[in-house]
C-alpha positions in Angstrom: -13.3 36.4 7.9 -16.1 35.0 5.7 -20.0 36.1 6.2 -23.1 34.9 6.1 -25.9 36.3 4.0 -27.3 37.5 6.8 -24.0 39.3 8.1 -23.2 36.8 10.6 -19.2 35.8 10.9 -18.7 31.8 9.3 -16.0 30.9 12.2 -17.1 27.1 12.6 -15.8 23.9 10.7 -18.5 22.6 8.0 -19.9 19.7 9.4 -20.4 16.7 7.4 -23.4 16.7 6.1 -22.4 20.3 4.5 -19.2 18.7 3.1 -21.2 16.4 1.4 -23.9 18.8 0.0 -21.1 20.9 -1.0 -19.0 18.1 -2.9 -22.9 17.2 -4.7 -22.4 20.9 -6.0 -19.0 20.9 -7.2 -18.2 22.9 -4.6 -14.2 21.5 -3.7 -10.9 22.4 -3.7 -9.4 22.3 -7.3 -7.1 24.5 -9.2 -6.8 24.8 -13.0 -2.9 25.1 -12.9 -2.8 21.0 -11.6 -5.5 20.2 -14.4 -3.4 21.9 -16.8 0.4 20.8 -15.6 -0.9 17.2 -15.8 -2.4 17.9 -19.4 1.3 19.2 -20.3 2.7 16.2 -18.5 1.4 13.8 -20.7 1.3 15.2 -24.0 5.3 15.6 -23.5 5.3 11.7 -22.5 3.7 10.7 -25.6 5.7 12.9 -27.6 8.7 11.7 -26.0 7.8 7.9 -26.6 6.5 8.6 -30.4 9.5 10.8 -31.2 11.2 8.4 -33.4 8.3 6.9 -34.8 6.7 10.6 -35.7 10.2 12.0 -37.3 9.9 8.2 -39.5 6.6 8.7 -40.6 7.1 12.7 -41.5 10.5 11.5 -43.1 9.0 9.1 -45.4 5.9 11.3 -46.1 8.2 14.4 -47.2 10.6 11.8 -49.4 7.5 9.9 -51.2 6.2 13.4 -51.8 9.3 14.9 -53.3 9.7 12.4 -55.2 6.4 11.8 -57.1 6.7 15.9 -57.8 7.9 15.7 -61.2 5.1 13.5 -62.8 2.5 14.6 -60.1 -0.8 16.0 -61.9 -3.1 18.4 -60.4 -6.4 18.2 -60.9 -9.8 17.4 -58.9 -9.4 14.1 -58.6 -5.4 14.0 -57.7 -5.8 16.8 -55.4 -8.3 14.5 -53.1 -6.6 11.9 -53.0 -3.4 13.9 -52.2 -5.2 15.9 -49.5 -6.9 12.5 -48.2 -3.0 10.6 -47.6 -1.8 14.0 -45.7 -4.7 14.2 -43.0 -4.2 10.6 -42.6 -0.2 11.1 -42.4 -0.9 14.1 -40.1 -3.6 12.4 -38.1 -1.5 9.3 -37.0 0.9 12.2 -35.7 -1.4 14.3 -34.0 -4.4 12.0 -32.2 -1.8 10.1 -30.4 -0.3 13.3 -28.7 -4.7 14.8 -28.7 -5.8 11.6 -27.0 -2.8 11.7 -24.2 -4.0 15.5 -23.5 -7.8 14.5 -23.5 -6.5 11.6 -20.5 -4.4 13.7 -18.8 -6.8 16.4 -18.0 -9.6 14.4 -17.4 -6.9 12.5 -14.6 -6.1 16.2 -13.6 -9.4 16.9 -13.0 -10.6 13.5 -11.6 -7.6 13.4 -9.2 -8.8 16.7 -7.6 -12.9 15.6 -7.0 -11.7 12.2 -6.2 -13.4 10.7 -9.3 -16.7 11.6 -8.0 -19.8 13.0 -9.8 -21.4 15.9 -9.0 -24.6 16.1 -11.3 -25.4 19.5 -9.7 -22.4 21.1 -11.1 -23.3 21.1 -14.6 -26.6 21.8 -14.3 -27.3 25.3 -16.4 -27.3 28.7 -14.5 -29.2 31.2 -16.6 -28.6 33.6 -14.2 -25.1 33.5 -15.8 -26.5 34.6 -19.5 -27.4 38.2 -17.7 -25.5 40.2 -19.9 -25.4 43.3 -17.0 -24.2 40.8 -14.6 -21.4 39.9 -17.0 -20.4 43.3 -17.5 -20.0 43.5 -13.6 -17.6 40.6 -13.4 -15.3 41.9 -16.3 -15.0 45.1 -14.5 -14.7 44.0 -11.0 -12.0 43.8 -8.6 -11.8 39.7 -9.0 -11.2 39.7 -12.7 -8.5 42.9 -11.6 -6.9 40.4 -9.5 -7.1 38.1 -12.0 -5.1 39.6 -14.3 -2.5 40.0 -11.8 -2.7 36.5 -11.0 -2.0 35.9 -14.8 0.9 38.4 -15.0 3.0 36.7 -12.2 2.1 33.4 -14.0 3.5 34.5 -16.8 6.7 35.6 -15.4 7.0 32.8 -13.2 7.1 30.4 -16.8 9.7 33.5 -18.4 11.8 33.3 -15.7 12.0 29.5 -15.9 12.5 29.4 -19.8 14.7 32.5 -20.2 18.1 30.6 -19.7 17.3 27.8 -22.3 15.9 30.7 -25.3 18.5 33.0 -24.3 21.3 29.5 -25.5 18.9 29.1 -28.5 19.3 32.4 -29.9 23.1 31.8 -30.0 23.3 28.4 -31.3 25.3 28.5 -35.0 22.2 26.7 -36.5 20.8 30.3 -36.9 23.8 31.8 -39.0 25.5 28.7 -40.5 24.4 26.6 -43.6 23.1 23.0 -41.8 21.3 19.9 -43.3 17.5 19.3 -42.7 18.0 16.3 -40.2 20.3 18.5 -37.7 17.7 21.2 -38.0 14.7 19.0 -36.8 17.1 17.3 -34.1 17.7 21.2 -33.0 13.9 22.2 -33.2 13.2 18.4 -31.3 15.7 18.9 -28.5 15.2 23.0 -28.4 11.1 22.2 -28.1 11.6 19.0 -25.3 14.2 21.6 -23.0 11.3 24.4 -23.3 8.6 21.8 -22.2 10.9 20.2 -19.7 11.1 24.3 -18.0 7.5 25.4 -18.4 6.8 21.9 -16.6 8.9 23.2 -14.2 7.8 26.5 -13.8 4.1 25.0 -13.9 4.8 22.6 -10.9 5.6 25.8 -8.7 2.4 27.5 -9.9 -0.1 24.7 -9.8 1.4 24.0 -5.9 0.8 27.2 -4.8 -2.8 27.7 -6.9 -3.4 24.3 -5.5 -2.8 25.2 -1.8 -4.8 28.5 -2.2 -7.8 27.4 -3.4 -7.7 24.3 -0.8 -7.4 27.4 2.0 -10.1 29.6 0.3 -12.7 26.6 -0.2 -12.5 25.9 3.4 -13.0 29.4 4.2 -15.9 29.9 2.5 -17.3 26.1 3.5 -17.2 27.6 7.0 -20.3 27.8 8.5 -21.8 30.2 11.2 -23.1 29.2 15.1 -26.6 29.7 14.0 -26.0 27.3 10.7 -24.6 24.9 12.7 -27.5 24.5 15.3 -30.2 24.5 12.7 -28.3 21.7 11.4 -28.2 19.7 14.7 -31.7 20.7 15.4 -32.3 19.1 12.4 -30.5 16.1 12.8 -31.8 15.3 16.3 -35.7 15.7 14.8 -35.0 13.5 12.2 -33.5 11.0 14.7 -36.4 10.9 16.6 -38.8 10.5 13.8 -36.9 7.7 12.8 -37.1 6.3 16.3 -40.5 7.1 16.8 -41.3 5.4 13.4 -38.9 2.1 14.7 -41.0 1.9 17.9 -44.4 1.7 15.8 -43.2 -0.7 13.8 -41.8 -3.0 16.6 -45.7 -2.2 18.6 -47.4 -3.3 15.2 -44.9 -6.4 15.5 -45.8 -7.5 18.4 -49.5 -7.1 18.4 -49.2 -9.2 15.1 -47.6 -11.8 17.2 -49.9 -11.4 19.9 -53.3 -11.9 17.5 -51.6 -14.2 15.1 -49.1 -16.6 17.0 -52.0 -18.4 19.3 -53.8 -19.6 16.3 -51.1 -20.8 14.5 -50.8 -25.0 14.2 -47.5 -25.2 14.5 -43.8 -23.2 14.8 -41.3 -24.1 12.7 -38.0 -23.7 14.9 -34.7 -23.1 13.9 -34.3 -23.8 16.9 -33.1 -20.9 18.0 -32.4 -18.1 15.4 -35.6 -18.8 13.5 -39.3 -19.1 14.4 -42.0 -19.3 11.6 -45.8 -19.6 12.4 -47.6 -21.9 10.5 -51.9 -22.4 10.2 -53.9 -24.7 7.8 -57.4 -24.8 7.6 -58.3 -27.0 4.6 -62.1 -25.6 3.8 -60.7 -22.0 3.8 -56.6 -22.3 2.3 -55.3 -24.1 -0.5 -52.2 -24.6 1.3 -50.9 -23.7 4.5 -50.4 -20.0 5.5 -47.2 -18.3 7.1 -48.9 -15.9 9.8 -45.8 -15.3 11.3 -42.0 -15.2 11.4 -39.0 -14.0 13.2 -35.0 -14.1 13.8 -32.9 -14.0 17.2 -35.4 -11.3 19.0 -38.4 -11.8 17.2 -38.2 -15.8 17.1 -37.8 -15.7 20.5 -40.7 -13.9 21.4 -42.4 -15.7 18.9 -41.4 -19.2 21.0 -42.7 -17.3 24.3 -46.2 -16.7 22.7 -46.3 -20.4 21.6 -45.2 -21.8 24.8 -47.8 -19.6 26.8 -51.0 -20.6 24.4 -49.7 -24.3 24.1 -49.3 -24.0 20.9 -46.7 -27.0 19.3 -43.1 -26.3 18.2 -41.3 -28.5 16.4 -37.2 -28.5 15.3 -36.4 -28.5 12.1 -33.6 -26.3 10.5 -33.8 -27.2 6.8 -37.8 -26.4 6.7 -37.4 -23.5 9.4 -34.5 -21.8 7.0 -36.3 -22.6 3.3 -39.6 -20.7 5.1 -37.9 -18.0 6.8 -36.2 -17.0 3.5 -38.6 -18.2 0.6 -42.5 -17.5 2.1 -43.7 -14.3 3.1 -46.3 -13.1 6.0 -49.8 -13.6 4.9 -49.2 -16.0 2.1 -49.5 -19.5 1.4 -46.0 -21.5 1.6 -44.5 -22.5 -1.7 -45.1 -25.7 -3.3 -41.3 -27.2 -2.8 -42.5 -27.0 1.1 -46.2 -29.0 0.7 -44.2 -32.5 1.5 -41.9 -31.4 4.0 -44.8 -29.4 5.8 -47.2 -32.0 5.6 -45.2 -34.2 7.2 -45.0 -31.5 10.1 -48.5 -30.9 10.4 -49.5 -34.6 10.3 -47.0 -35.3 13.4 -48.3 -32.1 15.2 -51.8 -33.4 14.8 -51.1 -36.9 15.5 -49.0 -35.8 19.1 -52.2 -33.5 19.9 -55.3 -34.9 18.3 -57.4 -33.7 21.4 -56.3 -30.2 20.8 -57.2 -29.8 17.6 -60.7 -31.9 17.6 -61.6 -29.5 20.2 -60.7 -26.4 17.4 -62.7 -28.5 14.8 -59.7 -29.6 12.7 -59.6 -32.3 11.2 -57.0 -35.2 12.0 -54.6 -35.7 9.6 -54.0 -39.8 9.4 
């Protein structure tokens, strides 16, 4: 059973917040063995795929070479250029077979963390460098088990390639005169049944890697009693902060309404999703001012303030949706809205011209 630093037995399931801080760290199941049996996995695909097309290329390579041997010159120049046309023969042989290697571990890998980052992982621990400390894990009894680890690995991949060397070693090829293309369809078939066995044996060790490593990461992602309540404890306060912080903003709300929604002109309806408060006062605004605005809840209330101060409401989706979404609390609406507004404000004060004499507006004619 795993412990705590401080002793205490870890018997209870991480919860999710610790899965999450523990995938952030790189801290998931993943075994080496799948990484590298997917690695082996492709590089045998490409090679199986390029086969022909490799033994071609190598085929006309050795032929123009052969031939050009008796009036080939050596010298500086020749020996460059000679040099430069076998890296690019070998390198259209061996990047193919590189790149498929590169992609298949990085699958391997990706497969096992889900493709996701975990920028914690690679940052550096210098606590690693400490030579002592180094010392400690070459001589411990993890790298011990390592080793043994290793050594069953290794006979796990004998064991599964011993019957196809043991019918090598007795093939003719080895004590009969034979001509060069049999030999490299020998070494070509001899080399795909040894991959095709330590794939094999390499499935068996990466499932059962694979499984332990799945059961030891949730052993030591277990967390103890004490963990777990700190955790809840910390949950629940941050819950209510967050509620507490909700309920100031809805009390600011609303005493923004309160102040602001009796001295408004007019509301802007939707009619009833949308409520937007608008005020003009032409000596002290350029234009007229949103000074306040709401949806479902919030409109509604917004409607209740009106209603109970006699202030005027009037329908109009387009407008009510274009200043709901484009003009903010505080500011003036935008200039797309003067004519549409206008028109608003000149009907309000036209259907309640004693009101607003009596708040020294001026009637708009």
């Amino acid at each position: 059973m795993a412990e705590s630093e401080s002793g205490q037995e870890k018997t209870e399931m991480p919860t999710p917040k610790k899965l999450q801080e523990l995938m952030e760290s790189g801290q998931f199941a993943r075994s080496q063995e799948v990484q590298t049996l997917v690695l082996l996995l492709a590089a045998l695909l490409i090679l199986t795929v390029m086969a022909p097309k490799m033994v071609e290329t190598f085929r006309f390579y050795m032929i123009g070479t052969f031939q050009r041997l008796g009036t080939m010159q050596m010298n500086y120049e020749a020996f460059q250029g000679h040099f430069g046309h076998f890296m690019v023969t070998a390198g259209t042989l061996i990047l193919p077979v590189m790149a498929a290697g590169v992609l298949g571990g990085l699958i391997g890998s990706g497969t096992q963390s889900q493709f996701r980052a975990s920028p914690k992982a690679i940052e550096p621990k210098f606590s690693k460098l400490n030579p002592f400390s180094g010392f400690k894990r070459i001589f411990s009894s993890q790298s011990l088990a390592k080793l043994v680890v290793s050594l069953m690995k290794f006979v796990v991949i004998f064991g599964f390639t011993y019957p196809v060397l043991k019918q090598v070693l007795n093939d003719p090829v080895f004590y009969t005169a034979t001509d060069l293309m049999h030999l490299m369809a020998f070494m070509g078939q001899t080399a795909q049944d040894v991959a095709l066995r330590v794939i094999a044996g390499m499935v068996v060790i990466a499932a059962a890697d694979y499984a332990y490593q799945q059961w030891k990461n949730e052993e030591d992602s277990k967390m103890t009693k004490q963990e777990v309540k700190d955790e809840n404890k910390q949950v629940d306060g941050n819950q209510q902060v967050k509620g507490e912080q909700r309920r100031r903003r809805r009390q600011m709300l609303m005493e923004t309404l309160n102040t602001e929604v009796p001295q408004a002109d007019v509301i802007v309806t939707n009619p009833t999703h949308l409520a937007i408060a608008l005020k003009y006062d032409r000596e002290a605004m350029g234009a007229p001012r949103v000074v306040a605005k709401g949806a479902r809840y919030n409109a509604l209330r917004i409607r209740e303030i009106a209603r109970k101060h006699e202030v005027p409401m009037v329908e109009n989706k387009p407008v009510a949706r274009l200043l709901f979404k484009n003009c903010k609390v505080g500011q003036e609406i935008i200039p797309d809205l003067y004519a549409a507004v206008a028109e608003i404000l000149a009907y309000v004060y036209r259907t309640h011209r004693y009101k607003y004499y009596t708040r020294g507006q001026k009637v708009m004619s």
